[in-house]
N, C-alpha and C positions, 0 to 999 in steps of 0.2 A: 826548177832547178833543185836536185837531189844536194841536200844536207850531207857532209863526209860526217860517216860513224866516229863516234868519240873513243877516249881511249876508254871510258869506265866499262864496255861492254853494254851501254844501253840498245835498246832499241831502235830503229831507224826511226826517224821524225816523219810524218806524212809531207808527200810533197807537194801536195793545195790542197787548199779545203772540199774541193771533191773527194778526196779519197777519207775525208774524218766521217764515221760513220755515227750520228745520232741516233741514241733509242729513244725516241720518245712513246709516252704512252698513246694506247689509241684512244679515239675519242668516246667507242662505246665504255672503258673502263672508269673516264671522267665524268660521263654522263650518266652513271648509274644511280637511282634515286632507292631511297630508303623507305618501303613502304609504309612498315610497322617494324617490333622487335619484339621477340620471342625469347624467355628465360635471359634476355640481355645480347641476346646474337641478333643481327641485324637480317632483313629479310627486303629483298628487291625484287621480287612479284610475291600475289597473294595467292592462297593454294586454291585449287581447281573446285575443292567442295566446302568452302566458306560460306557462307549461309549468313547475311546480316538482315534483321527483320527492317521493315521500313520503319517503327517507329521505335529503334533504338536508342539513338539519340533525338530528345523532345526535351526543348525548356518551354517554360509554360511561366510566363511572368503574371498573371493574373488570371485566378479561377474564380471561377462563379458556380453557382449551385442551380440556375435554372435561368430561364428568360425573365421573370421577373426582377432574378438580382443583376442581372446585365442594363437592364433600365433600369432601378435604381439608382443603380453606379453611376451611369451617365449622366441622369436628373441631378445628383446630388454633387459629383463631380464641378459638376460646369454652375453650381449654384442655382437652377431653373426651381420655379415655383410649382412643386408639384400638381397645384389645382389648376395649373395655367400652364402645361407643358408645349413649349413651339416644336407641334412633331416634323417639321420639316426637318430642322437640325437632328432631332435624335433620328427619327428617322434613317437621316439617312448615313449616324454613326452607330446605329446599329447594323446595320443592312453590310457595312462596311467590317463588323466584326463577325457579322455572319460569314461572310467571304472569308475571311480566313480559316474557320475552324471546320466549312464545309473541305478546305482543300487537304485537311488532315485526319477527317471524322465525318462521314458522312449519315451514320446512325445518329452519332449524338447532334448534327446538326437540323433532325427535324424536329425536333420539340423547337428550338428556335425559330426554324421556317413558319410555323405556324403564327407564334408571336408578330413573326416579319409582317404575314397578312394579315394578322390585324392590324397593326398599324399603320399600313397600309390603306389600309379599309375606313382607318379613322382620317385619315389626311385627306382620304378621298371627299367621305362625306364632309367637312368643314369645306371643302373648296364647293360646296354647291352650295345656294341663297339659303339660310336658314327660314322657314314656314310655320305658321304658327296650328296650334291642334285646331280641330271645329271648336271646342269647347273655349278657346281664349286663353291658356294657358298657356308659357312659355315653351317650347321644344327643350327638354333635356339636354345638355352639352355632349356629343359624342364620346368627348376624352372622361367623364363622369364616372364611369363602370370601372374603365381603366386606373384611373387616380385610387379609387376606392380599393381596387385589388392589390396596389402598391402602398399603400397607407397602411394595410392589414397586413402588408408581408414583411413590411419595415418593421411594425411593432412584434411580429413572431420571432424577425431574427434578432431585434433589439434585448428580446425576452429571453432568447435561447443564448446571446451570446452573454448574458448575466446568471444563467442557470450554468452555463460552462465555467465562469470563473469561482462555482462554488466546489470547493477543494472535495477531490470525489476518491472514496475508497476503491485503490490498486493505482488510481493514477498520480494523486498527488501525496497517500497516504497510505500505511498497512495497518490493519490490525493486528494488536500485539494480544498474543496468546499464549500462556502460562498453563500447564498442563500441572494440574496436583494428584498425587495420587492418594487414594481414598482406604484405608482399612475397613473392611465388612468387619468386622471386633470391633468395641467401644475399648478403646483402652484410657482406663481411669489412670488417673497423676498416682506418681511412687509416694507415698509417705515417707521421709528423708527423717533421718534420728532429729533436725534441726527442727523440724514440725514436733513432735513429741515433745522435744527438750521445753518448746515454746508452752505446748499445751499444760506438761509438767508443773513448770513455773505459776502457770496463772492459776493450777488448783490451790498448788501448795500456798500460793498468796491468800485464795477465798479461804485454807484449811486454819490460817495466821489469824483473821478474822472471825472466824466462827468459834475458834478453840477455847473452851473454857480453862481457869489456872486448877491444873488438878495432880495430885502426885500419888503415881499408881504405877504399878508393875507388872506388867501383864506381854506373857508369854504370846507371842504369833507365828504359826505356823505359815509358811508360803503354801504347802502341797495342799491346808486347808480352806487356802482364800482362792488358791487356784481350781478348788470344786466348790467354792461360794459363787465363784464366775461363770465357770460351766451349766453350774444348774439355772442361774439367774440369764443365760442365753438361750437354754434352751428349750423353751415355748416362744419365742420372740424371732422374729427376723434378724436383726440387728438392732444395736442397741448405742445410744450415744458414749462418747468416751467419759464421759465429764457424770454420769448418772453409775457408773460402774463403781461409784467411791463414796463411800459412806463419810463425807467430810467431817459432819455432826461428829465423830469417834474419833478425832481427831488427830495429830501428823503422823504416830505411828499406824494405826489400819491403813493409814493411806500411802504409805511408805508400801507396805506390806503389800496392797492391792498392785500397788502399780505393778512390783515388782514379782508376783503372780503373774498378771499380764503378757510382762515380756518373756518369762517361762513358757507360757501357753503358746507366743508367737515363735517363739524360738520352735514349739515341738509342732508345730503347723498346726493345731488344735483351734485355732481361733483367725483371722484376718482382719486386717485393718485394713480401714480403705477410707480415703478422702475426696471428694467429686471434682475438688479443682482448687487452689492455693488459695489458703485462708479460711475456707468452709472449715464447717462440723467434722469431726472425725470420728467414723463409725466404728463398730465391733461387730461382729457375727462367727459364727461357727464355722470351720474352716469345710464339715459337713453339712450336708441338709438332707432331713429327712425327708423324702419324696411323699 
């Protein structure tokens, strides 16, 4: 039964639900899986020349370093008495860990294979009657050799794993290195006016001391004490500062000398030079006759 058109101008109404057409999606659009994602875009096949090695992804919940530390482990594991190992049990949870790591490493699982037949080999001989030597001594214990090589390798890795915790330069520490740089010149300390003032002081004390009471007048030339100096330097190397001064003549020459002195150093004629704070302080000629 057709619906009469309204007045607002709509559309005719469908006249049964045959004629309502559904879009639905199709099912490959809802079934499409998300391989991987690339820069963040999703990707729903993998490209043609992808390349994954087989042993890309590998968890490895327990390493060993050789067949010996795999029996160890188990021995020591399960609490068995190393001199009295039941090789049926290890046995055969070793043989069990062989299998695995042959189905991932087939290089690395022949050093193990070899271990397999020995113990192998030990299990064998204890299942036959033990026989005693011609000589009357006891037969050796098969597992004997075995034990022994486990015992030595427990105390090497026990050894090696305490020679690791000793703190090792680049892994657990650097050496700190200071680089100073070195002058090919000796360079002597600066004689400072405060050295002088000091040295000053302690003559003019020794000059307080030695002075006799005497009243005299007597003329001093500086140009004249400063060629008393010169010539008293020159046959000498150097000369002490404190020997430069005629104390005995008391505070005037020695007024007079010093103050010759610093004339002479002022005109570069002479050098002072001290070896290190608090030493002697020398004198010498500011030339040297070769």
């Amino acid at each position: 039964m057709n619906a009469a058109p309204s007045d607002s101008g709509l559309d005719e109404a469908p006249s049964s639900l045959a004629d309502v057409e559904v879009h639905r999606p199709e099912p490959e659009q809802l079934e499409l899986k998300v391989v991987a994602r690339l820069y963040g875009e999703p990707m729903v096949q993998l490209p043609q020349d992808l390349y994954i090695p087989p042993d890309a992804l590998e968890v490895i919940l327990e390493t060993f370093e050789g067949p010996l530390d795999v029996l160890l482990y188990l021995i020591r594991r399960q609490n068995f008495n190393i001199l009295d190992i039941p090789m049926a049990e290890v046995t055969r949870q070793y043989l069990a860990y062989i299998e695995e790591i042959r189905s991932r490493n087939l290089e690395l699982a022949a050093e193990y294979l070899l271990m397999a037949a020995l113990l192998i080999s030990i299990k064998s001989r204890m299942l036959l009657p033990m026989k005693k030597a011609d000589s009357g001594e006891e037969v050796e214990d098969p597992r004997a050799e075995l034990a022994r090589r486990l015992i030595e390798y427990e105390r090497i890795k026990f050894g090696a794993q305490r020679l690791d915790e000793i703190p090792q330069l680049g892994r657990d520490f650097l050496r700190a290195q200071v680089w100073i740089e070195q002058a090919i010149t000796t360079r002597l300390p600066e004689v400072h006016p405060v050295d002088l003032q000091s040295a000053w002081a302690d003559i003019l004390r020794r000059a307080r001391l030695t002075q006799h009471h005497r009243i005299s007048r007597e003329e001093l030339s500086v140009r004249e004490y400063m060629t008393f100096v010169l010539r008293k330097l020159q046959d000498r190397r150097f000369a002490e500062f404190e020997d430069l001064f005629e104390v005995e003549r008391g505070i005037p020459v020695v007024v007079v000398t010093f103050i010759a002195l610093l004339e002479l150093a002022r005109e570069s004629l002479i050098e002072i030079t001290q070896a290190e704070a608090f030493a002697p302080i020398y004198v010498r000629l500011a030339y040297q006759p070769s």
